[in-house]
C-alpha positions in Angstrom: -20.2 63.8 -61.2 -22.0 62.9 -57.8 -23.6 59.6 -58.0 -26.6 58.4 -56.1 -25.9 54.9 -54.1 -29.1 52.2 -54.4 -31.0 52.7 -51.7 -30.2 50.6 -49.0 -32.1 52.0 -46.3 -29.0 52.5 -43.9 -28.3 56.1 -44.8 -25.0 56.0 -43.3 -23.6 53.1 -45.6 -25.7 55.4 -48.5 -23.9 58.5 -47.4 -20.5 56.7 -47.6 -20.9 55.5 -50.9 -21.6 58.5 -52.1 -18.6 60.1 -50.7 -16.5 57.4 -52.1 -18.1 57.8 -55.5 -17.5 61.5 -55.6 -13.3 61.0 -54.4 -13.2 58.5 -57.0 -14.7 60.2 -59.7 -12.7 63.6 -58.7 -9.4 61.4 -59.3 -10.5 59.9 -62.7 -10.7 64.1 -63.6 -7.6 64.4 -63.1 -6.4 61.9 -65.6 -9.2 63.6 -68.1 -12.1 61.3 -67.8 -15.2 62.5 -67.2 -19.2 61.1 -67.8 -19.7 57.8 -69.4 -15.5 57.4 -69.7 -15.6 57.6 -66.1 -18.5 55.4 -65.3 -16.6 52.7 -67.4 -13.4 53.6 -65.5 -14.9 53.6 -62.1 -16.0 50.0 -63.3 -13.3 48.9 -64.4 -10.9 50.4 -61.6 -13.5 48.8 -58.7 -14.0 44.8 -60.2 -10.1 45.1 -60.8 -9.5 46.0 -56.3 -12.7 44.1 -55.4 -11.4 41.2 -57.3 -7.9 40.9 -56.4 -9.3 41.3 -52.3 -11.9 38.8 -53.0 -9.9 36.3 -54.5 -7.1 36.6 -51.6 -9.6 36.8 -48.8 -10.8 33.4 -50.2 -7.2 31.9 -50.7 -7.3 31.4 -54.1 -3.9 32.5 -54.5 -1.8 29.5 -53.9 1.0 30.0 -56.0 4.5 30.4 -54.8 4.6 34.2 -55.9 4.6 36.7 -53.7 0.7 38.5 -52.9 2.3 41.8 -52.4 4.4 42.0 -55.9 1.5 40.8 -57.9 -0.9 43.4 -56.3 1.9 46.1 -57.5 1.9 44.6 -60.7 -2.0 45.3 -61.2 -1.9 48.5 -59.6 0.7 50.0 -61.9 -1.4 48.4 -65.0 -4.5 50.3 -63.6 -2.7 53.3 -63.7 -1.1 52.6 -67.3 -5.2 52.1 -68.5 -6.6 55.1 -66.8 -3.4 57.4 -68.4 -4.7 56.0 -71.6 -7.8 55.5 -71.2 -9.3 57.7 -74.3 -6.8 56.6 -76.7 
């Protein structure tokens, strides 16, 4: 599924996220997901990374534990959903 970026009117940041889109959506075949499962997962995978960055890059994460372990953690869980995503 190739999807079309907003336009942005920098066709070099338009061409990238298109190129992204289509890697990302490529890997989501291969656990079985394709059209509107794939949208949701593509959704679900990118506010799970862009809020775990965002929320570090801000220092929101204080606590004693450490950054690398709990980014792991949600990275193994985001594989566990996508293997069972249609379940």
């Amino acid at each position: 599924m190739t999807v079309h970026a907003p336009a942005s009117g920098d066709d070099d940041d338009a061409s990238a996220s298109s190129s992204i889109s289509d890697v990302v959506f490529n890997v989501l075949e291969g656990y079985g997901l394709l059209g509107d499962d794939a949208v949701d997962a593509t959704r679900f995978l990118r506010s799970s990374l862009h809020g775990f960055v965002d929320l570090e890059t801000r220092g929101a994460f204080e606590l004693p534990v450490d950054l690398e372990r709990s980014f792991a953690r949600l990275t193994e869980s985001v594989v566990v959903a996508l293997d069972t995503w249609s379940r």
